[in-house]
N, C-alpha and C positions, 0 to 999 in steps of 0.2 A: 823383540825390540826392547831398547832399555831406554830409559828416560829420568833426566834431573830436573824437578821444580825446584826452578832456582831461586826463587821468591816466593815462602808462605811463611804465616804467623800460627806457629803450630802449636805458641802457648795462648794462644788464644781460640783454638777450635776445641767448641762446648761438649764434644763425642767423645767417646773412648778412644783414647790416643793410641793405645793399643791397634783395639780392629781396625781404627783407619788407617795407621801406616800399612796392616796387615793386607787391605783392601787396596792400597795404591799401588803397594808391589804385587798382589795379583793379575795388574794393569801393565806390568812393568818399569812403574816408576818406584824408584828404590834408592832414588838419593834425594835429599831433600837441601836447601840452604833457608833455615828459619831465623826471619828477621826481625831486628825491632824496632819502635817504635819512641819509645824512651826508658830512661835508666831502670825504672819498674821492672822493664822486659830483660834485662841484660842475664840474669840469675835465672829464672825463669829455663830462659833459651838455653842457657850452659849447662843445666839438669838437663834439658832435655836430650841436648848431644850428649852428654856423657851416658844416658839410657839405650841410647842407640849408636852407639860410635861407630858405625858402619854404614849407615845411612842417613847422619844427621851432623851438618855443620852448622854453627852458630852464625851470626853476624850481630855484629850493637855496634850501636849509632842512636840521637837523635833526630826523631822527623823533623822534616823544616813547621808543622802542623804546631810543633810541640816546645819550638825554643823559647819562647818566653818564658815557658814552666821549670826549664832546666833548671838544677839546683848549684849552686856555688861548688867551684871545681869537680865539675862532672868532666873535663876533659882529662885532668888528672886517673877520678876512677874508670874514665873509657880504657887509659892507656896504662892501666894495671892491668885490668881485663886481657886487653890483647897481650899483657905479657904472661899470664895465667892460662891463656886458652891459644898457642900459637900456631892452630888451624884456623883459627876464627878470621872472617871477614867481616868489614866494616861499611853496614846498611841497617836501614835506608839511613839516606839523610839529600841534603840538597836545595833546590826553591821551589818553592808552592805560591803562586802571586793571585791564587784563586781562593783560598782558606786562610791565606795570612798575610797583611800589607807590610808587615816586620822586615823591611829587606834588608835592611843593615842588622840584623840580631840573626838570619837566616846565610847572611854572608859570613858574618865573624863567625857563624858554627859549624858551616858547611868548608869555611877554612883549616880549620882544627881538623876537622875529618880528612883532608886533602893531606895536609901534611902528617897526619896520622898514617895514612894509608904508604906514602912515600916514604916514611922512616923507618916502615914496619914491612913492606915491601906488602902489603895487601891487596887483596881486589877492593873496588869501591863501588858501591851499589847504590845508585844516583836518583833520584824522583825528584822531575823536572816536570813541572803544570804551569803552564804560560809562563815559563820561563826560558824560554830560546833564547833571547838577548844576552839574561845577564849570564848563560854558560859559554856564549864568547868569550870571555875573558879568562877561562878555566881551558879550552881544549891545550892549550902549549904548557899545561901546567899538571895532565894528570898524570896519577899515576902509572906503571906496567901495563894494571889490568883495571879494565873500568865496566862497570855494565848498567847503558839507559835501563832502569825498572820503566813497566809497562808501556811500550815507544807507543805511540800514536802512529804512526804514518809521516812524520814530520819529515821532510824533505831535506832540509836545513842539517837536522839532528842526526839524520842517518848517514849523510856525506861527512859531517865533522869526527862521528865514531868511529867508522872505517878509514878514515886520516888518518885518526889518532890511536888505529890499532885497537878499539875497544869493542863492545858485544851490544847489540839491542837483545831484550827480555821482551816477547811476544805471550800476552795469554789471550785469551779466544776472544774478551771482548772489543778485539779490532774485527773480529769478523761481523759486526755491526753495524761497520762503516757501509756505505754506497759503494765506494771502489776499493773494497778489502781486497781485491783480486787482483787487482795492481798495485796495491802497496805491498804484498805480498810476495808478487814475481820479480821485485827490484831488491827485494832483503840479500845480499848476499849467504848463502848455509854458512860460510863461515864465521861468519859474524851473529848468528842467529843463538839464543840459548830460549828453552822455553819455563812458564810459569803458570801459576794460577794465582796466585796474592789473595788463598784461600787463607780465610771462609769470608771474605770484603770481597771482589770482583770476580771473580769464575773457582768451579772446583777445579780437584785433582783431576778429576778423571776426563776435561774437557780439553783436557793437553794432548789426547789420541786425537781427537775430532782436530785439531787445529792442525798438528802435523800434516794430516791426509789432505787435508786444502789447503796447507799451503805446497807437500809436495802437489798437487794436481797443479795448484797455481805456476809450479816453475818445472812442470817436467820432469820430475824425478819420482823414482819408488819411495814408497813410503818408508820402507824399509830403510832404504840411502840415504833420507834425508833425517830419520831418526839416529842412523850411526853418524853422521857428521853434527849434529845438533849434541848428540852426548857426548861426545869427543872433545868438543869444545866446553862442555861442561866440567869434565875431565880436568881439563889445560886449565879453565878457572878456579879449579878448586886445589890446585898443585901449591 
């Protein structure tokens, strides 16, 4: 079985970046999409894919955590970046109403990245926290390829993403929940991609465990549900 974590910050794990990539592909995960978090991370992340061009994509972006801190025309050097690095994806970024009441500074930044993403023809890697309302106004508006980082269970979220042709991002701490087992049996595989959003919310290596329950959860071999999971990881990374 093969496997993409499609969301980790892998210049920010304190271990030998070595053994640990060496150790997640011993597991079968061997592609990675390492995200960031602000312009700090952008360079960081591009050394790290260029040391591993075979298993490591970039993405830059601003959190929504982080926009007040942005510096004067950072959408400028975002969209140098994406034309220096034109594998690269465009995450995280989005609304956070739970860390940040900035919603007009998290709109105008999460806008930049939308239209980024549709100029450039990129995927978009979204982190959405008590923020279901204000991405009503965003599903008739994204871009190709989109993907919820860490879905909740959200009901609302998961019907608008399969509308609108995009991906939920599953890492193991929804198996937490009371009824992970029916949010689980309603994910469509094709829409499923999986994550850890290591070394912050789950490791690498809890993306086996989550596979196996959630194929038990919807009937399928583990096996079946790990080749259409990477598949689709595939297609978003094209």
């Amino acid at each position: 079985m093969q496997f993409c974590d499609t969301h980790i910050h892998l210049q920010d794990i304190k271990t030998d970046l070595n053994e640990f990539i060496k150790t997640a592909k011993s597991l079968g995960i061997n592609r990675f999409i390492t995200v960031c978090a602000t312009e700090s991370d952008w360079k960081k992340a591009a050394a790290i894919a260029a040391a591993y061009p075979k298993s490591v994509t970039p993405a830059f972006a601003v959190h929504p955590w982080y926009t007040k801190q942005a510096q004067t025309d950072w959408e400028k050097r975002l969209e140098k970046m994406l034309n220096e690095y034109p594998k690269a994806l465009i995450g995280e970024c989005g609304f956070d109403l739970l860390k940040n009441q900035d919603l007009k500074t998290q709109a105008e930044v999460f806008d930049i990245h939308l239209q980024l993403a549709k100029k450039y023809h990129r995927p978009l890697l979204i982190h959405a926290v008590k923020a279901e309302m204000l991405l009503a106004a965003y599903w008739q508006k994204m871009p190709e390829k989109f993907i919820i980082h860490s879905f909740n269970g959200n009901g609302q979220i998961l019907e608008k993403t399969i509308k609108y042709g995009g991906y939920v991002s599953l890492n193991a701490k929804i198996l937490n929940k009371k009824n992970a087992d029916e949010i689980l049996r309603f994910i469509p595989a094709e829409h499923l991609l999986f994550e850890s959003d290591a070394p912050y919310q789950t490791r690498v290596e809890d993306i086996i465990g989550l596979c196996k329950r959630i194929a038990a959860a919807q009937g399928k071999s583990v096996e079946n549900l790990a080749q259409i999971v990477y598949a689709n990881s595939i297609e978003v990374l094209k």
